[in-house]
N, C-alpha and C positions, 0 to 999 in steps of 0.2 A: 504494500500500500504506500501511500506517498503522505507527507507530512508538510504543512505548511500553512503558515498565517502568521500575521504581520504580529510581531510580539514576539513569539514562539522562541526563535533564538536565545533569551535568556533561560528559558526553563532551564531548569535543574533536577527534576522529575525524572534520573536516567533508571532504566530498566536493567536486570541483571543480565550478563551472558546468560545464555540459551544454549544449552548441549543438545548436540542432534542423538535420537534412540535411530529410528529409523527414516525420518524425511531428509532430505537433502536441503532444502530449503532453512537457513539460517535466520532466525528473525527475532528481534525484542520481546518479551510477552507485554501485551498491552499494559499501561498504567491501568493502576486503581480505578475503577470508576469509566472505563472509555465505553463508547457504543459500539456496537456493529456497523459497521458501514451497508448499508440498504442498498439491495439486491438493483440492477438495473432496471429502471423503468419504476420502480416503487417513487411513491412522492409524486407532487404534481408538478412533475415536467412535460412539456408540452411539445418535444420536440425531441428526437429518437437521442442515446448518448453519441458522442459525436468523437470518435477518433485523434486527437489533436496533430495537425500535418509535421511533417519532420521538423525537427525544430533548427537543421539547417536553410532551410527553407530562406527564402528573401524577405525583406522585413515588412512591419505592418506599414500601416497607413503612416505616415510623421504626423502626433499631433502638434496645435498648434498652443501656445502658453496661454495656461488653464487662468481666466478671470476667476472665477469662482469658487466656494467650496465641494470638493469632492463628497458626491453621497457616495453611503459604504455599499461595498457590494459582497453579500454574504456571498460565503463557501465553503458547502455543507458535504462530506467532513472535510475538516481542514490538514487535512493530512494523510498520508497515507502512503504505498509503494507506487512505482512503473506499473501503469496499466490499472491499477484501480478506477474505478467512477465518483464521479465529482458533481458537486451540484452549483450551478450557480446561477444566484439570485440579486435581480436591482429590484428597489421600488420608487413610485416618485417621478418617473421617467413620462418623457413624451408622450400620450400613445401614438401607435400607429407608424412611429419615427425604427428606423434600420438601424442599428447597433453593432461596431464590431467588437469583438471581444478580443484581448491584448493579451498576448503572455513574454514577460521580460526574463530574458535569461542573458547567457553568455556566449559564444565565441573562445575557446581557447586552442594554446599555440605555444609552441618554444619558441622561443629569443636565442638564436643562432647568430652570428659572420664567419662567412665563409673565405677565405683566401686562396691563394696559389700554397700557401705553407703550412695553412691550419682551418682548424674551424672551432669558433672559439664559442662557449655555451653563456646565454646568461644568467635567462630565469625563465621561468611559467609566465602565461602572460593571457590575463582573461579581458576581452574587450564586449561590451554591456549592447544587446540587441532585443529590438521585439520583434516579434511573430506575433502573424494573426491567426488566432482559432477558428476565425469563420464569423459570418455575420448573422444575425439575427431579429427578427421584428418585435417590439415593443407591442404587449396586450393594448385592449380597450380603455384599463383598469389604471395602465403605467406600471405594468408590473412584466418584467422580464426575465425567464426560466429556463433554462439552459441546460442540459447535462451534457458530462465532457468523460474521456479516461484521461489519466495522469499518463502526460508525455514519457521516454524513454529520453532522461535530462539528467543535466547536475542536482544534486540533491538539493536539501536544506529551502529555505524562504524562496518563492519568485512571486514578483508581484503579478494582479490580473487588472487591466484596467477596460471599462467600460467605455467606447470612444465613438460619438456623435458626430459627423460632420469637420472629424480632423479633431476633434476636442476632446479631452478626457474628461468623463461626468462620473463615473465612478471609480472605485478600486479597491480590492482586495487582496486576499493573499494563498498563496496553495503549499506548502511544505511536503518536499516529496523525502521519505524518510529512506535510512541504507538498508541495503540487505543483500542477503550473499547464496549464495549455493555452492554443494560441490559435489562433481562428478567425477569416478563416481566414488562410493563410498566403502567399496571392499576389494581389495586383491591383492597379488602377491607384491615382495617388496621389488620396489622399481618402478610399479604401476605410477605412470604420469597421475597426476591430480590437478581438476580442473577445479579452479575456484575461480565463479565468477559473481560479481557486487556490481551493483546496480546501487545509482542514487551519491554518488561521491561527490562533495560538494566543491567551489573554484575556489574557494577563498583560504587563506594559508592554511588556516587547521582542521580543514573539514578534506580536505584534496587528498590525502597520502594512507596509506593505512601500513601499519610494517604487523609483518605476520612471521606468528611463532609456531614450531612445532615441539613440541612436547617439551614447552618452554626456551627453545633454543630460536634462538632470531634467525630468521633466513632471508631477508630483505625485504624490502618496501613494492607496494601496490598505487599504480597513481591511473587514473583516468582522465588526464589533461586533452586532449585532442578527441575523447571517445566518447564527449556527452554525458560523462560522469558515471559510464559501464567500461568496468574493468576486468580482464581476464589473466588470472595469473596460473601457473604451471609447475609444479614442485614435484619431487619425486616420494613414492612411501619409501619411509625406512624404517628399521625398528625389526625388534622381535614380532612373531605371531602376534598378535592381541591387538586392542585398541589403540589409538593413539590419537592426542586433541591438537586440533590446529586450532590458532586463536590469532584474531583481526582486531589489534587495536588499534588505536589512535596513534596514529605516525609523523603529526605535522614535521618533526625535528627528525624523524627516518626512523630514530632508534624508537619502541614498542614503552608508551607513557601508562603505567599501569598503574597510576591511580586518577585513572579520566575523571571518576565520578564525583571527585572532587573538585573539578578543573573548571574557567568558563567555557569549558565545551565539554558539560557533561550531559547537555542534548544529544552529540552522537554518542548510538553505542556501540561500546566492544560486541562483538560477536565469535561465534564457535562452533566447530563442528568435529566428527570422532570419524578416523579412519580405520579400520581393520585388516591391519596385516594377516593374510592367508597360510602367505607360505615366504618361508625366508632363509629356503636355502639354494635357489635358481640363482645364478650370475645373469643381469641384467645386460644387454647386448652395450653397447658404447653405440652412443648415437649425437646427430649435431639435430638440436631441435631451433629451424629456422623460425622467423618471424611471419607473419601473415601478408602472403603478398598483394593485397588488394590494398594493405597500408604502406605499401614499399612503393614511395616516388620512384618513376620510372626513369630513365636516363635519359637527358637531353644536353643537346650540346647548349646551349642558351645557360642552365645552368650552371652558378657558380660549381668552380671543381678544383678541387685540391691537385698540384703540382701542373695544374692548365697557368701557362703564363703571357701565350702569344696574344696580344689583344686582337682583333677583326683586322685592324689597317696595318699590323706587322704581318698579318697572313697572305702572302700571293697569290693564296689560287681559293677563294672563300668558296666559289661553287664546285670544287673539286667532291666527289664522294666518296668516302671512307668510312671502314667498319672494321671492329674488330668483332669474330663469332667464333665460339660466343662472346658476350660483353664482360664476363665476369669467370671465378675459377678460381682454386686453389694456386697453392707456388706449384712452378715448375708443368704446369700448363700450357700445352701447346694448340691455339687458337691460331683462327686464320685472318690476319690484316688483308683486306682487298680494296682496292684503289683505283679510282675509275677519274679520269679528265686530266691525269701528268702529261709532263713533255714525253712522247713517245721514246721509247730504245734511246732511253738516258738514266743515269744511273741514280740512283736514291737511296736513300738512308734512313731508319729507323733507329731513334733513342726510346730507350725505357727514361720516364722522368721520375723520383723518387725523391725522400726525406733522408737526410743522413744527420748522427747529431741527438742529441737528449737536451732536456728540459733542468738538470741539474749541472752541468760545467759553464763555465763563463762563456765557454764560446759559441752557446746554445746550437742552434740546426741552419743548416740550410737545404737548397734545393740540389740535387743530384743527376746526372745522366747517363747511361751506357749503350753504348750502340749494342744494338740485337738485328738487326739484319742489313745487308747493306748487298745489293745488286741493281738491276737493270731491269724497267719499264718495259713491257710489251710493242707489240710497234703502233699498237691503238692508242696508246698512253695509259695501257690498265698494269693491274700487278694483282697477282694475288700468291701471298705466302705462311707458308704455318712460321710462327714466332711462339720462343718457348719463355713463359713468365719468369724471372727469374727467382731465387730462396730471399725473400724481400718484406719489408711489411707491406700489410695488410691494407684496407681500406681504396681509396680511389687514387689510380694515376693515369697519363695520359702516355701514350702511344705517340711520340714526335717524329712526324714525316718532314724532312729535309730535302729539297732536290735544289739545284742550282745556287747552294748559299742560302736558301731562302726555307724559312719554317712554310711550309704550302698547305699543313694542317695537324689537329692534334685530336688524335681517336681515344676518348676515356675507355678506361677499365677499372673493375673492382677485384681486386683479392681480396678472396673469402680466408674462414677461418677452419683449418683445417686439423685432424689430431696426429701426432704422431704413435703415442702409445702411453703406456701404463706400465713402468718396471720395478720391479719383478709386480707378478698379478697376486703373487702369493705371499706374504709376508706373516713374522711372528708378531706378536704385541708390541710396543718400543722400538721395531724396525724402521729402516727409512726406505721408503719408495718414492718414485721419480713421475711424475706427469710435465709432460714436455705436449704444445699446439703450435701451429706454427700461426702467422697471417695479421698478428695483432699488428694496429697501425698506432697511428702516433698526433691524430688530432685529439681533442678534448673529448671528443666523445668514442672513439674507440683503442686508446692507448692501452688498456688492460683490458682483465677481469677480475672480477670478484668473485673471491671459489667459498662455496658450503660445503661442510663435510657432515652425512648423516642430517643435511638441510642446518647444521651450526654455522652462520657467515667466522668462517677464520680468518679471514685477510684478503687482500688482493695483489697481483704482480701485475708488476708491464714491461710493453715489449718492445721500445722504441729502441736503445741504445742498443739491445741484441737486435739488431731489423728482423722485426715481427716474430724471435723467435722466444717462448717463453717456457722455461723450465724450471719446475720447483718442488725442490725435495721435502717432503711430509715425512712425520713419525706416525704409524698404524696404531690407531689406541682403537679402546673398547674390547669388548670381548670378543672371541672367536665368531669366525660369520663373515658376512657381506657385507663394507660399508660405503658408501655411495659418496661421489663426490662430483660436483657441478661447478663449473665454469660461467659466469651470468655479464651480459652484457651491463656497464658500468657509463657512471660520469664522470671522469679521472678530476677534474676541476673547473669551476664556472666565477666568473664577474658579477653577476647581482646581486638579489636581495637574499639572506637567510630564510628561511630556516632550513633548510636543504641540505643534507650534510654529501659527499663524492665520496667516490670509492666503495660503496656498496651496491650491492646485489638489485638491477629489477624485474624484478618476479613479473610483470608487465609487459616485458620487453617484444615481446609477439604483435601488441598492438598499439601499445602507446610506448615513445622512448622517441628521444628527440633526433635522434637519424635519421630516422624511417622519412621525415619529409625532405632530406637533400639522399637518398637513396643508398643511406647504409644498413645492409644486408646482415645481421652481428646476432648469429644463433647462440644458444645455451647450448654449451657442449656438456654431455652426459658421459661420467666415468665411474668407473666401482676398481676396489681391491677387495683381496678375501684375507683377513686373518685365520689361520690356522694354532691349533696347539703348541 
């Protein structure tokens, strides 16, 4: 259900964790005292419930600055989840006069710059929009009745305003409250777990949620760009038996565990119980990518790391070039093909790259090495396999040279690739080795942050070794299976607090601030086995 109305914010009324028996669905038990939210069509609405259109959607009507007092516009319940039904009511109004009805929410988005050397992160960034719900006519009476469901939005307060003729004559308020699910709820250790939370609000301490398992922190949940539905991805681990994952309050990343105290002890923690089946199968090693429908696609228009030629240094701008595929692990052999050179002349290809780290005085620069260097066809085409080199990771360009002249520059992305896990079998107190290769070296993909057993232990980066990262652990716990994950990270950012870098986002599939300049940055999944 969704939760809202103007005031609400202060409550302090918070509801305890909610342990799941058997539903998936994670949810607050109502305060003291609440109602039922009444079935659709109950009540005297006069007009079927009404869908609310995507709340990307382009904006309402502009009003025009209000002369008057606003009359209130009830809204019956004032809160509730995504998808619940809503009532809304004016009285006092025109009759016979057309009414749109207003709903204000947000717009959010990372704060990125992008360069030829980096890409540097700054903050979350919510900019304030309305949508209309549609329009409606005013009774005989002056009374206006409405029913709605609760959009799929950021949680917490939105206001609804009642708007005449460009004017706002009423206003209310809808509070869409959090809530979580998780899929699914039993099987063996390894099994992915899908936890998805609906209703996360834009503003600093309602946005973040950091989630624990079996009291151990495994990183932070955010729904910045996702309308306030968040999908995070964790592995089961643990002996046979239960196990509770728990969603608190993360404005600061690290897991605030006395919210109910706090001025946000409107939202609440939530929980749910996993059941380990079986936990003696070795879980396969896998790179669990992000969602590609949220993955910016490549354009050359876009800004792009180690691209330096601007349009008027380039000689041949209609010239067509590609590399295929566009992206690939090191040592990848893709084909550069080349269409409008000077015929049966000869050409040159550089790899363009970062060399350099973020700690010595003499920080980074840009880098280059020829990788192919022959002779244009007699049409002026080319087409040849080029082998990526053992390099970091993230975006570079492909520099075509013929006559002196940069004539163009074909992006590519190295991905993030595993080398292995040594030895797989180790005793208690031993050290083992996880080596990946592909890490880059701007702000947003210089590392990762690794969980062990879903515990955040630390993070490595891979700049100064080029993209290559290896890091020796000691095998603790008991004999068995213990899991260890790899999570796309924000190595360091320029804005506002409270945001802490360098940890783990369990998010990273559909919200993480790459995904809109088009970096590809999976969770890599690995396990060791303790033995006797």
């Amino acid at each position: 259900m969704l939760v809202g109305a103007l005031g609400l914010l202060g409550c302090s009324n918070k509801p305890p964790a909610q342990p799941l028996a058997s539903a998936t669905t994670v949810t607050p038990a109502p305060p003291s005292g609440s109602k039922d939210v009444p079935s659709i069509g109950a009540g005297p609405a006069t007009a079927p419930v009404k869908d609310v259109p995507s709340i990307g959607a382009g904006p309402a009507t502009a009003p025009t600055p209000t002369p008057i007092p606003l009359k209130l516009l009830k809204i019956e319940p004032v809160k509730g989840y995504v998808g619940d039904p809503f009532t809304v009511t004016a009285e006092g109004l025109s009759p016979g006069r057309d009414v749109e009805l207003v709903w204000v929410t947000v717009d959010g988005g990372y704060v990125t710059k992008a360069s030829a050397e980096n890409v540097e992160f700054y903050e979350k960034q919510f900019t304030e929009k309305r949508v209309s719900l549609g329009r409606a006519r005013v009774d005989a009476t002056g009374k206006l009745t409405v029913p709605f469901k609760a959009p799929e939005d950021y949680g917490e307060v939105h206001d609804i305003y009642a708007v005449v003729d460009g004017q706002d004559v009423a206003r209310g308020g809808y509070r869409i409250q959090r809530q979580a699910t998780i899929t699914p709820e039993a099987g063996p250790l390894g099994t992915p777990i899908t936890i998805k939370i609906t209703g996360l609000g834009w503003k600093t301490y309602e946005s973040t949620v950091a989630l624990r398992y079996d009291n151990q922190w495994a990183g932070i949940i955010s729904a910045v760009t996702t309308r306030g539905t968040a999908t995070a991805v964790i592995r089961a681990t643990g002996r046979t038996g239960k196990h509770v994952i728990d969603l608190n309050h993360g404005g600061r990343s690290m897991p605030f565990l006395n919210n109910a105290q706090s001025g946000t002890a409107h939202i609440p923690d939530l929980q749910a119980w996993f059941t380990v089946t079986d936990d003696k199968t070795m879980p396969p090693f896998a790179l669990d990518w992000p969602d590609s429908t949220r993955l910016a696609q490549s354009s050359g228009a876009a800004p792009r790391t180690t691209a330096v030629a601007s349009a008027a240094a380039i000689a041949a701008p209609s010239l067509a070039a590609s590399v295929d595929p566009a992206s690939g692990p090191i040592l990848s052999r893709p084909t550069l093909r080349l269409r409008g050179l000077a015929p049966s002349a000869e050409v040159e290809a550089f790899w363009v790259t970062a060399r350099g780290n973020r700690v010595s005085l003499s920080g980074w620069s840009l880098s280059e090495t020829s990788i192919l260097k022959t002779v244009t066809d007699r049409d002026g085409s080319l087409s040849a396999t080029i082998q990526v080199p053992d390099d970091l990771g993230g975006w570079h360009v492909v520099k075509v040279v013929q006559g002196g002249k940069v004539v163009v520059e074909v992006p590519y992305f190295v991905e993030r690739s595993v080398v292995g896990v040594t030895p797989l079998r180790v005793k208690a107190g031993e050290t083992f080795k996880v080596q990946i290769k592909g890490i880059g070296w701007t702000e947003l993909d210089n590392g990762v942050a690794i969980t062990y057993d879903n515990s955040y232990i630390g993070f490595a980066c891979g700049f100064n070794s080029n993209g290559d990262v290896t890091v020796n652990l000691v095998a603790t716990g008991g004999p068995g299976i213990h899991l260890i994950d790899l999570y796309p990270m924000i190595y360091q950012g320029h804005g506002k607090p409270p945001w802490s870098y360098q940890v783990p986002l369990l998010s990273f599939r559909d919200d993480a601030p790459g995904l809109a300049l088009g970096y590809k940055l999976p969770a890599i999944r690995l396990a060791v086995e303790i033995v006797e």
